[in-house]
C-alpha positions as CSV (number, residue, x, y, z in Angstrom):
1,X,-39.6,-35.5,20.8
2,X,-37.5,-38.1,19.2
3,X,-34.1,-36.3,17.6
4,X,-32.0,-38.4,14.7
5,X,-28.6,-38.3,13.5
6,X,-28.3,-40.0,9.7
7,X,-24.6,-40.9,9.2
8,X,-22.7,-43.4,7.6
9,X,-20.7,-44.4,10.2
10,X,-18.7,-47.5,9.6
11,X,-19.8,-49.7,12.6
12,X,-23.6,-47.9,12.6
13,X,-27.1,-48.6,10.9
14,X,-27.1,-45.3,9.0
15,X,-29.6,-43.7,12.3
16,X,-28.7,-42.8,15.4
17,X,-30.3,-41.3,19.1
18,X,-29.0,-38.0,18.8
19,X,-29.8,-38.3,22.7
20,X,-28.3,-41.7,23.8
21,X,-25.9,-41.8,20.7
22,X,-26.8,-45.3,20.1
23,X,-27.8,-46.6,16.8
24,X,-30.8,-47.6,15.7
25,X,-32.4,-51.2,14.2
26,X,-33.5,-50.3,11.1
27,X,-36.7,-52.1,11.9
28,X,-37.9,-50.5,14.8
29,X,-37.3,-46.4,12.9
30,X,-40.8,-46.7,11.7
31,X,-39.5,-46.0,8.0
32,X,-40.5,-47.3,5.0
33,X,-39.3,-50.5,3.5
34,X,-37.7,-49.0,1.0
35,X,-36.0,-46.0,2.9
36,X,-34.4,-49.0,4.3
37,X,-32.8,-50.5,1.7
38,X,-32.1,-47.3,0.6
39,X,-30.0,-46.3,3.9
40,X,-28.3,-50.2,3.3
41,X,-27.4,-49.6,0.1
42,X,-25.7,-45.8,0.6
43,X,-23.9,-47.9,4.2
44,X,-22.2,-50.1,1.8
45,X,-21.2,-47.0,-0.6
46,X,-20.2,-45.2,2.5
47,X,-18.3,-47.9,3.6
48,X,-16.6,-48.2,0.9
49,X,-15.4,-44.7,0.8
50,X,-14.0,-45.1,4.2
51,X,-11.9,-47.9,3.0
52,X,-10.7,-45.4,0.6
53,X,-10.0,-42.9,3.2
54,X,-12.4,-40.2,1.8
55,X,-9.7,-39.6,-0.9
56,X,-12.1,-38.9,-3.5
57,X,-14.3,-35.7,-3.3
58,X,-16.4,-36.1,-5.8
59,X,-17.8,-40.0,-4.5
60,X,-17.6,-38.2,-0.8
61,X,-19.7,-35.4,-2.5
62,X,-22.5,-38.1,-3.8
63,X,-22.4,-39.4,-0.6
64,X,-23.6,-36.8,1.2
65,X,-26.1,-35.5,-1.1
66,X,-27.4,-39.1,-0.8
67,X,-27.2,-38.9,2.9
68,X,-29.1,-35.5,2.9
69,X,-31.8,-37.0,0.3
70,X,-32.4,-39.9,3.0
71,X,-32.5,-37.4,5.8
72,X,-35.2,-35.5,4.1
73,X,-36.9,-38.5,3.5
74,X,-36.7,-39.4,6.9
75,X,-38.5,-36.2,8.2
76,X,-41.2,-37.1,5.5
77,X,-41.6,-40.4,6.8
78,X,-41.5,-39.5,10.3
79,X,-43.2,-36.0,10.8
80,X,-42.6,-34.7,14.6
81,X,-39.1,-36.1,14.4
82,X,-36.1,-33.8,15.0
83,X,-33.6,-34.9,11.9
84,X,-30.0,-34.0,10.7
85,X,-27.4,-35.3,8.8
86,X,-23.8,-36.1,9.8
87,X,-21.1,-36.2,7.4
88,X,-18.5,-39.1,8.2
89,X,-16.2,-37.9,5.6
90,X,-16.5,-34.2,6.6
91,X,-16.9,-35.0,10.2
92,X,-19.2,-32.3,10.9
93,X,-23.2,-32.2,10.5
94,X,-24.1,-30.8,7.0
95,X,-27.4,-28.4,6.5
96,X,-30.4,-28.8,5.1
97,X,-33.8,-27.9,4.2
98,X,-37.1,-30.0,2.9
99,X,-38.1,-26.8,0.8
């Protein structure tokens, strides 16, 4: 079974090997074109909230309810495939459920 992490780590592709830890090309996920440029677009927000330092909770808050909408849309995409999400600016992994 393949296991994913979706974060927004700075130096990552927005999906990681849970397993090896390494992350991902985009290209080879098997998601849709545009879940793609959906993850690239919330990198560059996420990215830009790091710059910030995570100071403000409320973009940190979008973030992650971004990040959990990708994951769900991830497990959609990719039935079979263990998901969750990781929360850069919390630094822990955040719940959630496709119901």
């Amino acid at each position: 079974m393949q296991y994913l992490i979706i974060d927004g780590m700075l130096s990552g592709t927005g999906v990681r090997d849970a397993i090896t830890g390494d992350y991902l090309d985009l290209k080879n996920v098997g998601l849709s074109a545009d879940l793609t440029k959906r993850i690239a677009s919330w990198l560059i927000a996420y990215e830009s909230a790091h710059y910030s330092q995570f100071g403000d909770k409320a973009v940190n808050d979008r973030l992650d309810q971004e990040g959990i909408a990708i994951a769900m849309r991830v497990r959609k995409e990719r039935p079979g495939v263990k998901v969750e999400y990781f929360s850069n600016a919390q630094m822990r992994k955040l719940p959630f459920d496709l119901s």
